[in-house]
C-alpha positions in Angstrom: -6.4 -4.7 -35.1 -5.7 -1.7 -37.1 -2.4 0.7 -37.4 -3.5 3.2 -35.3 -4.0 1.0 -32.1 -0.9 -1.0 -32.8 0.9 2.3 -32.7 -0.8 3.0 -29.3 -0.3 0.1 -27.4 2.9 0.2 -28.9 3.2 3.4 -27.3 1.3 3.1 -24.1 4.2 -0.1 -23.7 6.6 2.4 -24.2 5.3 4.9 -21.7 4.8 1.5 -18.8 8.7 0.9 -19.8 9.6 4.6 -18.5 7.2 4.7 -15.3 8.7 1.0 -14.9 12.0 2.3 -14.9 11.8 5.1 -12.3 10.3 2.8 -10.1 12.4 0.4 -10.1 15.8 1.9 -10.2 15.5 5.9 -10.6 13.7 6.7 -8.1 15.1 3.9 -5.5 18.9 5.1 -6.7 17.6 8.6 -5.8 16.6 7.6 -2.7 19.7 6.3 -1.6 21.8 9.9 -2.0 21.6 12.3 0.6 18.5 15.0 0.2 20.2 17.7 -1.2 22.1 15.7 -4.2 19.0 13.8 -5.0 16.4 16.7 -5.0 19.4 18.4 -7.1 19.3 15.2 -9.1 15.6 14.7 -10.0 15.4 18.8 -10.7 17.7 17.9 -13.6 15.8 14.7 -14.7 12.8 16.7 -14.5 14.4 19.3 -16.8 15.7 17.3 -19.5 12.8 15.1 -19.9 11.1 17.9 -21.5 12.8 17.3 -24.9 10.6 17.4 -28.2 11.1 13.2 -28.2 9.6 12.4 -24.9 6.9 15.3 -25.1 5.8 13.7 -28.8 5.3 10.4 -27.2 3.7 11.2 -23.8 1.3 13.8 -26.0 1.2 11.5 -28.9 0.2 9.0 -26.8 -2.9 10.4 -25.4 -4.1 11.7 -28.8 -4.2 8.2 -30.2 -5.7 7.0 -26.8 -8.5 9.6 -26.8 -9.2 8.5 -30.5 -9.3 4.6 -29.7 -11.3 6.0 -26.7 -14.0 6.9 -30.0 -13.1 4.2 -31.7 -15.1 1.5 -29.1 -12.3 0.8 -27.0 -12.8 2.8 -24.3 -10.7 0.6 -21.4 -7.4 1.2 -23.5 -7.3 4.6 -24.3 -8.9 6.1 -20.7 -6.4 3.9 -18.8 -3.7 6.2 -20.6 -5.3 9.4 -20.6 -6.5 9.1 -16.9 -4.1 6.9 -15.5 -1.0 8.2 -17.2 -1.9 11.7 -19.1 -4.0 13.3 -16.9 -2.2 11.5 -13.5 0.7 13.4 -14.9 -0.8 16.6 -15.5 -2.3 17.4 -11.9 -0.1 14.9 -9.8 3.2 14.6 -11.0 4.0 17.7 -12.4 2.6 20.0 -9.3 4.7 18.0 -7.4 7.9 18.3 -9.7 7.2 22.1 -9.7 6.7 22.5 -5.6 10.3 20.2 -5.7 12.0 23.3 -7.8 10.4 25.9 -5.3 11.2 24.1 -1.7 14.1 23.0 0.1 15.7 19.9 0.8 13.1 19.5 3.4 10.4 18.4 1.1 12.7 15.6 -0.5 11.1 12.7 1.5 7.5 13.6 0.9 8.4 14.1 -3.0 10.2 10.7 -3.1 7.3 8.7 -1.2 4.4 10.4 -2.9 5.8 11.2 -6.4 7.2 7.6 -6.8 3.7 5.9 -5.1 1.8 7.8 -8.2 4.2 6.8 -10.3 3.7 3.0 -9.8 0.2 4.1 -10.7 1.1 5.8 -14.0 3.4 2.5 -14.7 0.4 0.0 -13.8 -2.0 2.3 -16.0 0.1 2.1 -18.9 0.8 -1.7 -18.8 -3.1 -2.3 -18.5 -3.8 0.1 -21.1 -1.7 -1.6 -23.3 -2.9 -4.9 -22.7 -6.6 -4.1 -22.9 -5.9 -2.4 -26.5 -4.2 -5.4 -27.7 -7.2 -7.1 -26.7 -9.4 -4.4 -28.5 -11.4 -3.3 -25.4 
């Protein structure tokens, strides 16, 4: 196995970790506030994710996926770049960006559908990260 796909399964781990994380306590500890405090709540998580660290990895990420994608293993790097890049970009995001534009109302349908696709990024990730360290 060579340096570059150690760094991305390394990374794609690190990337399942986060997804894991909001699925199991995040978003679930969200859910438990009352609409307004938790849509105010996930507005600010959604704002201060966007720091150069987390934008390095997630990004990083899917430029070392698409080049093991070149590099024959094709299962590893498109299960981050679909399942986790690309999920993101036209899933998760619209969502987060309709969450700063609505009101409260919108909360539920955010918190179901946002965390469902979630569990998907977090599933993506893990398998991505398996099937690179098993070179496929």
């Amino acid at each position: 196995m060579g340096t570059t796909t150690l760094i991305a399964a390394t990374l794609t781990g690190l990337m399942a970790g986060l997804f894991f994380a909001f699925s199991v306590a995040v978003m679930p500890g969200l859910s438990d506030l009352p609409a307004d405090q938790a849509r105010a709540a996930m507005r600010r998580i959604n704002a201060r994710i966007q720091n150069p660290l987390f934008l390095l990895v997630f990004l990083g990420t899917a430029v070392l996926s698409g080049f093991e994608v070149f590099q024959g293993r094709t299962a590893g790097g498109l299960l981050y770049v679909v399942g986790s890049f690309l999920l993101t970009m036209f899933v998760n995001v619209p969502m987060n960006n309709r969450l700063d534009r609505t009101d409260d109302a919108y909360w539920p349908t955010y918190l179901r559908t946002w965390t469902l696709w979630n569990h998907v990024r977090a599933l993506a990730c893990l398998a991505s990260t398996i099937t690179l360290l098993l070179g496929f």
